[in-house]
C-alpha positions as CSV (number, residue, x, y, z in Angstrom):
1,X,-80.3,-16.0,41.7
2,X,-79.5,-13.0,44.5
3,X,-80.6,-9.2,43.1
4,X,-77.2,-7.2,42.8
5,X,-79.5,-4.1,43.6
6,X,-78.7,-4.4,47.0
7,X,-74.7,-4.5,46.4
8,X,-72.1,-2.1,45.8
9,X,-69.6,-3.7,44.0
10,X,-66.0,-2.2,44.8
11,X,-63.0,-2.9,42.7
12,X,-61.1,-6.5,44.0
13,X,-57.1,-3.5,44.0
14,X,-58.8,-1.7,47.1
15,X,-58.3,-4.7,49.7
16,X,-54.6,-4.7,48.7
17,X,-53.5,-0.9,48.5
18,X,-53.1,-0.5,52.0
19,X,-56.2,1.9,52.6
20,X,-56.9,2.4,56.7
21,X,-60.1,1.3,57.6
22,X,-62.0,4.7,57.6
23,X,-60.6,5.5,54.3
24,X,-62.0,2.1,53.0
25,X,-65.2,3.0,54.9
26,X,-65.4,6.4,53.1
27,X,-64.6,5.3,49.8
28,X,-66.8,2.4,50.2
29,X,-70.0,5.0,51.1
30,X,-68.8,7.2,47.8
31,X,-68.9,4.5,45.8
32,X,-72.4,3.6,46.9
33,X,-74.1,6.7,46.7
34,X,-72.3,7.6,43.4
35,X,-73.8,7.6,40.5
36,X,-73.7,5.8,37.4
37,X,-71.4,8.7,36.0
38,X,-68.8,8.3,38.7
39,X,-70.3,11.5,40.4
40,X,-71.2,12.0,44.3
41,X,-72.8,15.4,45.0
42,X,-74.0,14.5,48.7
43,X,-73.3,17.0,50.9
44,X,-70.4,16.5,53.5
45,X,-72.5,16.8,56.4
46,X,-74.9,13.7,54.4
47,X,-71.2,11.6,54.0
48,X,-70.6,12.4,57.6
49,X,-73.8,11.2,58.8
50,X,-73.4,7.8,56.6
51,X,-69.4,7.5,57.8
52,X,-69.8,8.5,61.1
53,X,-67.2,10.8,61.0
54,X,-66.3,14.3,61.9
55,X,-65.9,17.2,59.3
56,X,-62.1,17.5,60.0
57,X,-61.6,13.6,59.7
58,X,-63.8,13.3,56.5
59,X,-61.7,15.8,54.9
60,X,-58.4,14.4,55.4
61,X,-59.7,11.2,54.3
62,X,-61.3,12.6,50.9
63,X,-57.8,14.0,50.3
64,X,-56.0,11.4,51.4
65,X,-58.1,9.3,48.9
66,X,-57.3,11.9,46.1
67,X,-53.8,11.3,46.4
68,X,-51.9,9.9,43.4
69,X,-51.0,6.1,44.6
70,X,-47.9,4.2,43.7
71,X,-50.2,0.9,43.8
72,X,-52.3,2.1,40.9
73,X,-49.6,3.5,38.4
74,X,-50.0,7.1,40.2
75,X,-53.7,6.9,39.6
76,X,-56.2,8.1,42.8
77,X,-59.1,6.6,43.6
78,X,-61.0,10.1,43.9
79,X,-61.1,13.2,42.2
80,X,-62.6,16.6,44.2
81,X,-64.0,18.9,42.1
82,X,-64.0,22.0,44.3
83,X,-67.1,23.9,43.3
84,X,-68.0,27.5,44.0
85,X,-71.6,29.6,43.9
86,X,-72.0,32.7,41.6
87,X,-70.0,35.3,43.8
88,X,-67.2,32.8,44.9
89,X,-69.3,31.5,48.2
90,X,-68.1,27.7,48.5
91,X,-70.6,25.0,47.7
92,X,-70.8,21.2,47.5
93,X,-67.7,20.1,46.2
94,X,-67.5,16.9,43.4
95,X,-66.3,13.7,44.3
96,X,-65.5,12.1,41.0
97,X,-64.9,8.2,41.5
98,X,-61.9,7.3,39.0
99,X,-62.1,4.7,36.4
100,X,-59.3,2.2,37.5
101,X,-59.4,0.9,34.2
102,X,-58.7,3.8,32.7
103,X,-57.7,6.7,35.4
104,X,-59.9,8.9,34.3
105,X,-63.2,10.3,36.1
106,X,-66.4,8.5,34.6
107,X,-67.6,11.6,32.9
């Protein structure tokens, strides 16, 4: 029998939403470096690096992804949590995979 440990398994609706390739590659790496709570707190500059992106492309992609879609009763398949430090500096934002199942975040 073959070790799922070296799979990320990706909902089946993704292949038929209509995603471009780099937002199926991005949401793709979120889903495999999230963890079992839906949550991916990698830096953008780590997601860049995995994506081979740019900052400005990465971006638009993550809110592109966080986008209500039509395809999945106005359900996204990403939730950004945008975070901020003590005195308002910005720091790593949340990416909160959504439950398909249910819509939610997996918190």
């Amino acid at each position: 029998m073959i070790s799922t440990a070296n799979f990320t398994p990706l909902p089946n609706v993704i292949f038929h939403i209509g995603l471009t390739p780099i937002e199926l590659s991005v949401y793709s790496h979120i889903t495999h470096i999230t963890s079992e709570r839906g949550v991916c707190d990698v830096t953008m500059s780590i997601l860049m690096k995995a994506c081979k992106l740019n900052l400005t492309v990465l971006k638009k992609t993550t809110k592109l992804l966080a986008l209500p879609r039509e395809e999945l009763g106005g359900k996204s398949l990403i939730i950004i949590d945008k975070r901020s430090g003590l005195y308002g500096d910005r720091i790593t934002d949340l990416l909160l995979l959504t439950d398909l199942n249910t819509g939610k975040n997996h918190e």
